[in-house]
N, C-alpha and C positions, 0 to 999 in steps of 0.2 A: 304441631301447632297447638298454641293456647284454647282451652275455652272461650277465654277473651277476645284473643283473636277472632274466631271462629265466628262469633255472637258481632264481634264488631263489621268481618267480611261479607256476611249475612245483612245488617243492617246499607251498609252503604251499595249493595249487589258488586260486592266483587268477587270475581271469581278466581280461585288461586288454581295455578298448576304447577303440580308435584315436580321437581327434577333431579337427575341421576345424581347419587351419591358420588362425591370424587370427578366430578364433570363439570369443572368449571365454564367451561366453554360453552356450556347452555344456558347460561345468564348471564352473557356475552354484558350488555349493559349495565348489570348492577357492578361484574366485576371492571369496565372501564369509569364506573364511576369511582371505586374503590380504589383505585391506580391513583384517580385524579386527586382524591381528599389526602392521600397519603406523601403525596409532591406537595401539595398544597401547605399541610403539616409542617412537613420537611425544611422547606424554607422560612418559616417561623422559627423554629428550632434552631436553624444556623443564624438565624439574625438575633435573636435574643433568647440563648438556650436558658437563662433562672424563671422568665414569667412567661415563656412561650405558652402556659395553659390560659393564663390569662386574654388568649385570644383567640379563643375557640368559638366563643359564643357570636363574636363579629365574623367570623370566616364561616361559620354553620349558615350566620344571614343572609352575607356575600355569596355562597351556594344557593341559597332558595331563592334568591332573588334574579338569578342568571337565567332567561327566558332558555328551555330547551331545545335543538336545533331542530328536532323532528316537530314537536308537538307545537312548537312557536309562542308559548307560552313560559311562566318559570312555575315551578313547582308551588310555591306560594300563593300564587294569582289562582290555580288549579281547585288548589284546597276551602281557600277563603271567599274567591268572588273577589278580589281585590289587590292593586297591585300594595307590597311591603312597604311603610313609611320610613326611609333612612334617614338619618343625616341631612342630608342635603332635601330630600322630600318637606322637612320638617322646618329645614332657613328658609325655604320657598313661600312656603304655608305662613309664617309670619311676613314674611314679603306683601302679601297680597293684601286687598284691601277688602274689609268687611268679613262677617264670617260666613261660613257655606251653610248653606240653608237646612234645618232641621226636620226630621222625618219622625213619625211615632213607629212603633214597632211590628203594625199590621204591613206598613209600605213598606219599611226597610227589609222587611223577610219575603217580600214578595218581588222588590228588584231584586232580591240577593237571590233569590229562587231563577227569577228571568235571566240573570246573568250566568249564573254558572251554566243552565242552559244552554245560553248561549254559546260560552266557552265552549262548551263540552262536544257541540255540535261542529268550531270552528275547530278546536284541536284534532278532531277526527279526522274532519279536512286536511290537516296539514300533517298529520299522520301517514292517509293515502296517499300524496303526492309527495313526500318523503319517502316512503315506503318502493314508488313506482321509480323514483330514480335511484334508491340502491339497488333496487333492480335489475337498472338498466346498467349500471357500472359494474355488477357483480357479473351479469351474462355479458360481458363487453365480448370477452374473448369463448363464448359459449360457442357449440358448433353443433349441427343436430346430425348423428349420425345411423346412420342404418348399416344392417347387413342382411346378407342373401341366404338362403338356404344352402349348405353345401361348404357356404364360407370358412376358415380355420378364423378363428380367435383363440385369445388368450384369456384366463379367466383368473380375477384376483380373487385368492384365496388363502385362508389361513394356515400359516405355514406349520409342518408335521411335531416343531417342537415348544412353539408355542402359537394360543390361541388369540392372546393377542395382538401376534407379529402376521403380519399378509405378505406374500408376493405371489407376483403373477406365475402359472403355471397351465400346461397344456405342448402345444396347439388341440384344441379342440373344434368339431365339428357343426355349424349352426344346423339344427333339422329346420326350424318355423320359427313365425315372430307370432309372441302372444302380447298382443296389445301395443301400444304406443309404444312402449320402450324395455319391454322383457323380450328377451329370446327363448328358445327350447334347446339348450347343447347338452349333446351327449359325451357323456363324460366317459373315454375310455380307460382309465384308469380304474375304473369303478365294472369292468365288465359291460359296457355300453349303456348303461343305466344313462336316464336323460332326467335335465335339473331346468328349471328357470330361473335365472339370472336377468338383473336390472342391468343397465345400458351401461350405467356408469362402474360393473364392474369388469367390463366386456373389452376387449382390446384388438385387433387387429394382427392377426400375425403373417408379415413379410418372411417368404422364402428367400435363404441366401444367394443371390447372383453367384454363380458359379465364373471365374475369370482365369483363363489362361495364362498358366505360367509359364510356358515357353513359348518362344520366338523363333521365327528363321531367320537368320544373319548371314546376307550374300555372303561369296569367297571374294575377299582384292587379295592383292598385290600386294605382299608386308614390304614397306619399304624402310621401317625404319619405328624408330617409338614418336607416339605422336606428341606434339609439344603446341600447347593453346598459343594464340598468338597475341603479343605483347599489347594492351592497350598503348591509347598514347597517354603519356607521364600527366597525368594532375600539375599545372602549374604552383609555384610556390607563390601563399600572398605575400604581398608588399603592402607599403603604407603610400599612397600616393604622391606625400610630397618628398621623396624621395627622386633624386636627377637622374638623368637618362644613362649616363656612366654605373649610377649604384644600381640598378637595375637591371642592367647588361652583367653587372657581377654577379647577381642573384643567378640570371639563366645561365650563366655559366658553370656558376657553382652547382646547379641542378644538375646541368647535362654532364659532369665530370663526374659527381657520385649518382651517375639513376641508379646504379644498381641497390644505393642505400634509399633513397625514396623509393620505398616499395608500398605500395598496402598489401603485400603479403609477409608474412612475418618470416626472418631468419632462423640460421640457427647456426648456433656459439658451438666452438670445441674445446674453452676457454673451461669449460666448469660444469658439471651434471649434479643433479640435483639427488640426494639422498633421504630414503623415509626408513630412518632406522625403528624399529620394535623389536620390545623380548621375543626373545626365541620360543616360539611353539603358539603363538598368538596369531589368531587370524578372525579378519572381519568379517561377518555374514548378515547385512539387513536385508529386510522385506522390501522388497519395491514399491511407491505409492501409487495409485491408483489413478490411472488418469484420462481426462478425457478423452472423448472418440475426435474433437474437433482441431486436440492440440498431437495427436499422432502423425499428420504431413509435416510441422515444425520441426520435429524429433527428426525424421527421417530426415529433413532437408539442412539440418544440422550435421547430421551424420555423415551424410555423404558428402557435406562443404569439408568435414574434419578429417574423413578418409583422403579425401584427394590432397588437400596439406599435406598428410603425414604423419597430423597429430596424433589420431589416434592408431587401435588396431585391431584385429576381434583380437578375443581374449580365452582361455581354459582356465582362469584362476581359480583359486579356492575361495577369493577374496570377493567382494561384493559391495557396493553402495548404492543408493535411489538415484536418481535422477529429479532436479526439481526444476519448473521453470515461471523465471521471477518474470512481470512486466516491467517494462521501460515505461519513460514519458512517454516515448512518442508513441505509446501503441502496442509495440513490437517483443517481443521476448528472448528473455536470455537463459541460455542453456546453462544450467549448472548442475552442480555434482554433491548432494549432501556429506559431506567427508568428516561429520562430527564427531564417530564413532572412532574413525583413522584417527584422528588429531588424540584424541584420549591416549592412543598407545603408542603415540608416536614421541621422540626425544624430542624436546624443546632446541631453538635454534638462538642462543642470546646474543645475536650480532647485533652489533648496535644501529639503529637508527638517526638518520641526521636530524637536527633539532631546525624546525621549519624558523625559527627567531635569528639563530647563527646562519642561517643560508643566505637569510635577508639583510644581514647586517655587511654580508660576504660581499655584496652586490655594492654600495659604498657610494660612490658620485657617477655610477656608469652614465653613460649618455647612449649606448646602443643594445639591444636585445636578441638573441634566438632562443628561442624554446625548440624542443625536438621531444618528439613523442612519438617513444617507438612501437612499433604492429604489434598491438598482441601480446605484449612484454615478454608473461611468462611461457608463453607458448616458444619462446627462443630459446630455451633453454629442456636440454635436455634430459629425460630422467637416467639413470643408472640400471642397468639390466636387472637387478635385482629388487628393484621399487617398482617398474613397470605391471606386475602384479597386483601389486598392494593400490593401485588406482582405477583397477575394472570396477565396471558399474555396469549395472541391468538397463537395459531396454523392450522396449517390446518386439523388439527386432534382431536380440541376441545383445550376448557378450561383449563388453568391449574393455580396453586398457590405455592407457595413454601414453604415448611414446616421449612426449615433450611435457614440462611442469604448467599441471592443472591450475584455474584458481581455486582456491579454499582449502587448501591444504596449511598446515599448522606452520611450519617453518620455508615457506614459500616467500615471503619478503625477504626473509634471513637472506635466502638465496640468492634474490635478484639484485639485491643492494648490494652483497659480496661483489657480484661481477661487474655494476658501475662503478663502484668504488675504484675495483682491479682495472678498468679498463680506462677511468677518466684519471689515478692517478698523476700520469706527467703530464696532464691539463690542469691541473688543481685550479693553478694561480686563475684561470678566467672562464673555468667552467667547474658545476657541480650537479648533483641527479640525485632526486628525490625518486626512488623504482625506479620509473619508466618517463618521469619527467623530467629531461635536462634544458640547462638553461646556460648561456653563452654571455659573456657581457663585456662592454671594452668602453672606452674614454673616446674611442675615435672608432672609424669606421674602416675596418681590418677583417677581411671575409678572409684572411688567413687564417686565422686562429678559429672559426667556422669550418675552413677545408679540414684542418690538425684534429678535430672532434670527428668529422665524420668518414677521416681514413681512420681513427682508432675504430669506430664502429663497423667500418670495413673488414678489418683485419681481424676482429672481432665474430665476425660475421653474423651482425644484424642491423637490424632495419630499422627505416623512421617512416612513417603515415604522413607522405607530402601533404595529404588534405590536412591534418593537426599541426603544419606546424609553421614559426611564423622569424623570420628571417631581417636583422634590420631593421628591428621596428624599437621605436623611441616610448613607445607604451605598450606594456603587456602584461597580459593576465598571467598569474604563477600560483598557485598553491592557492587558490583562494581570494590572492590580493592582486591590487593594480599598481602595477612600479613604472616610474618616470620618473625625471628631473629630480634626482635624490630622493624622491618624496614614493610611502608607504601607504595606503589607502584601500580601506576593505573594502573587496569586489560589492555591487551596488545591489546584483540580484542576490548576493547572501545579506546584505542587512535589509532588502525588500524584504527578503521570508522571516527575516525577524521582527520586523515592524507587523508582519502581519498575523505573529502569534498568538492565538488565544492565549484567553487565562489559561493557566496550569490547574486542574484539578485533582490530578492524582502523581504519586512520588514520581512514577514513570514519566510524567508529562514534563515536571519540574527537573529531573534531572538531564532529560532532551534541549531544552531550553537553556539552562545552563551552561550546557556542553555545547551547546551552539556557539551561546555569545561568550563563555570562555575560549575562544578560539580565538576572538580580535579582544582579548582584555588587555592588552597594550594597549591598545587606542583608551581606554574607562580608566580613569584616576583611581586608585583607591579600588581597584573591579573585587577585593575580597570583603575587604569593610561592607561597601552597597549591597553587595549579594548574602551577605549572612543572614538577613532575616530568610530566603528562598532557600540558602544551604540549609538551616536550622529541620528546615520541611523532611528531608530527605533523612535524617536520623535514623536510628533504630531507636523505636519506642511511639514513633510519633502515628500521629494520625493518618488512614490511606484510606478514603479521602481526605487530602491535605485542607487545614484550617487554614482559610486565604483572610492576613487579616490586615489595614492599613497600612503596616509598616512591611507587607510584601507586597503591597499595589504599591507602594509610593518608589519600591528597588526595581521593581518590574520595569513600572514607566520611565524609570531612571534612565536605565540601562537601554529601552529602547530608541529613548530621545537622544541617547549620547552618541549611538552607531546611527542613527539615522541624519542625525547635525553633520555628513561629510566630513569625519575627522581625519587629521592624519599627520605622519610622521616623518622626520626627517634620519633619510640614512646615515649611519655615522661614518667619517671620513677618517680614517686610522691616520692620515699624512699629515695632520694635524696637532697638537696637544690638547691634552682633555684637561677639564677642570674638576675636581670631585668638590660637592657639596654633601656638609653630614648637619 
């Protein structure tokens, strides 16, 4: 500190206290005030980057003039005895009528004296009752704890290779409690030497329950292998105004293929799935670390996929993590990091069907099925020599997959071979996108519905009676809603689009993008409008992206145009086309 300083802290009685070098955290305040000037800045900056300094001296005022939320005062009033005269303080003042009455200089020094008094007295006040409810929200979840003499804890201590780094270590022994919140433990590590330790470095240590692993299982009677017994079938929905005849076909056609309405997933003999890699390669990661709460998930995964079939233990050499994603509703999904596999695995360039040609396929239908079958790739089985190359760790051992995992590199390649193989002598009125087929006719013909689902028969896989939907004159596919010739993006995907924030970084804009290029059919011109938002995503450009009127004006373009209910009419090939150039 300055002399000056010093001479000046002296004068006003303040008292300064010194704090750790490289310890921001104990001017906890100055540094969130220093956050705030620097956002503050920031946004100046981005609105007018050439004269942004030119407005510093109104934003330093705008800060002193902001009454502080502890002390209920603003730093200005503090200082001076008075509140700041702005702008507006100053059109008020000629507002008024006559002028404010004049003081000599022995009065004015002597309210200015009474007043900051004042203050200083009411600031303190509102300091203590500030102060009394961070308090109270800082111990919300406080707990006061004791222990006994005799007790084991655990004691946080600095770890052997560095003094920076703590963890807990022990169990150690409590002899006495000295004072409010020190123990006396004996550290045996240390030759039974005895330390005092504060509360809060003190832990509690639980003995592990010891639990029996084995069981007695009475002797029966082996009569046979036991075999779960069938629920009854999930009915198929219908559309209501469908007559009491097309309805009686529906359950008919149910109870002819149950064995294809399953919710348990098939399996094909039709085609096994291969993970070819150079010879002499093999995968080995680390497993990831994972909670004590998500370990019954894992297990109850495990044993749903052993009794499938899916999987199987494993001796490989080969290895991958285990990850688990959440769902919407809550729930979690078991998966298998397979990134490392995909690296060395041969690419699969089967082609995929173009989602614009499937829709164009569909034409003047008047009827629908979609069929979505269990599990897709789990119907498919892998080749003896791949089974390997798909174990992954758990904390409960080894495992391998018997049937094709998801996230494996050439796993669509796979599954669309075998639709492809299996829908071709349907062409002409059914096509499958993976695992999602769709049926469609001029009239209403559950023939051509049985014809799909003895190929899937013979095939031998399955459809999820709950997903799927039979007969119906409007239905969701890919994203879209198809009826009456007419093409129309699903409502909850241009909901998530209407409800996009601004994009602020390339990653954002190019999410966005890839959104709403998915219905650029529906958008006139969707490359012209969006060039100023492509322009963002360049190399060279700015991350954070420079959001400037001519990408607000493509943005909100683009979202009024998907959320105006657009839509298209199928094209009818039985027709003649007209080209316009």
């Amino acid at each position: 500190m300055s002399r000056t300083m010093r001479e000046l802290y002296g004068l006003l009685g303040i008292k300064s206290i010194r704090t750790s070098v490289y310890h921001p955290q104990t001017d906890g305040l100055v540094e969130r005030m220093n956050k705030t000037l620097k956002s503050m800045i920031r946004k100046f900056i981005s609105e007018d980057e050439r004269n942004w300094d030119n407005w510093l001296d109104p934003l330093l005022f705008a800060v002193r003039e902001v009454p502080q939320a502890s002390t209920g005062f603003s730093p200005f009033e503090l200082l001076f005895g008075r509140t700041p005269r702005g702008v507006l303080d100053l059109i008020k003042e000629s507002w008024e009528e006559g002028p404010s009455p004049g003081k000599n200089e022995i009065q004015y020094v002597l309210d200015l004296r009474a007043k900051l008094h004042t203050l200083g007295k009411m600031s303190r006040e509102n300091l203590l009752q500030a102060q009394e409810r961070q308090q109270r929200l800082y111990n919300r979840g406080a707990r006061l704890r004791q222990f006994t003499p005799g007790e084991k804890v655990l004691v946080l201590l600095p770890s052997s290779n560095s003094k920076l780094l703590a963890k807990w270590q022990g169990p150690f022994e409590v002899t006495r409690q000295v004072g409010d919140v020190d123990y006396e433990v004996v550290r045996s590590d240390r030759g039974g030497a005895t330390q005092i330790y504060h509360l809060n470095l003190l832990k509690a240590w639980r003995e592990a329950e010891s639990v029996a692993l084995v069981s007695a299982v009475p002797e029966r009677e082996e009569l046979g292998p036991e075999v779960p017994k069938a629920a009854d079938p999930t009915p198929l929905p219908y559309e209501a105004r469908l007559s009491e005849d097309q309805r009686m076909d529906i359950a008919q056609l149910q109870k002819q293929f149950a064995d294809v309405f399953s919710p348990l997933p098939g399996r094909t003999d039709l085609i096994a799935h291969r993970i070819e890699t150079p010879p002499g390669v093999t995968v080995r990661s680390r497993p990831y670390r994972m909670p004590e709460h998500k370990r019954k998930v894992v297990q109850g995964e495990l044993a749903s996929m052993l009794e499938m079939g899916v999987i199987e233990e494993s001796h490989s050499a080969w290895c991958s993590p285990i990850v688990l994603v959440p769902k919407k509703d809550g729930s979690v999904r078991f998966c298998v990091d397979y990134r490392r596999v995909n690296n060395v695995s041969r690419f699969d360039a089967y082609p995929m069907p173009r989602v614009d040609e499937l829709l164009d396929r569909l034409g003047s239908a008047r009827f629908f099925t979609t069929l979505d079958l269990t599990k897709g790739y789990w119907q498919i089985p892998l080749s003896p020599e791949s089974k390997e190359k798909t174990a992954f760790s758990t904390p409960y051992g080894l495992y391998q997959f018997t049937t094709l995992p998801f996230g494996l590199f050439g796993a669509p390649a796979t599954f669309q071979r075998l639709m492809d193989r299996v829908l071709r002598p349907h062409a002409a009125y059914a096509a499958a996108y993976l695992d999602d087929v769709i049926i469609h006719s001029t009239t209403w013909d559950v023939r051509r519905v049985g014809a799909v689902l003895e190929a899937l028969r013979r095939a031998g896989l399955t459809a999820n009676p709950g997903k799927c939907a039979v007969g119906r004159r409007e239905v969701r596919y890919l994203g879209y809603h198809l009826g009456g010739g007419q093409v129309r993006p699903q409502v909850d995907k241009t909901t998530a689009i209407a409800a996009c924030p601004r994009p602020k970084t390339k990653k954002e804009v190019r999410r966005f993008l890839g959104l709403a290029g998915y219905y650029r059919r529906f958008i006139p011109g969707f490359a012209d409008l969006t060039s100023p938002l492509t322009d963002l995503t360049r190399r060279g450009a700015s991350d954070p992206v420079q959001w400037s009127e001519q990408c607000q004006q493509a943005f909100e373009k683009v979202k009024q145009t998907l959320c105006g209910e657009p839509l298209l009419h199928t094209p009818d090939f039985s027709f003649p086309f007209t080209l316009q150039t």
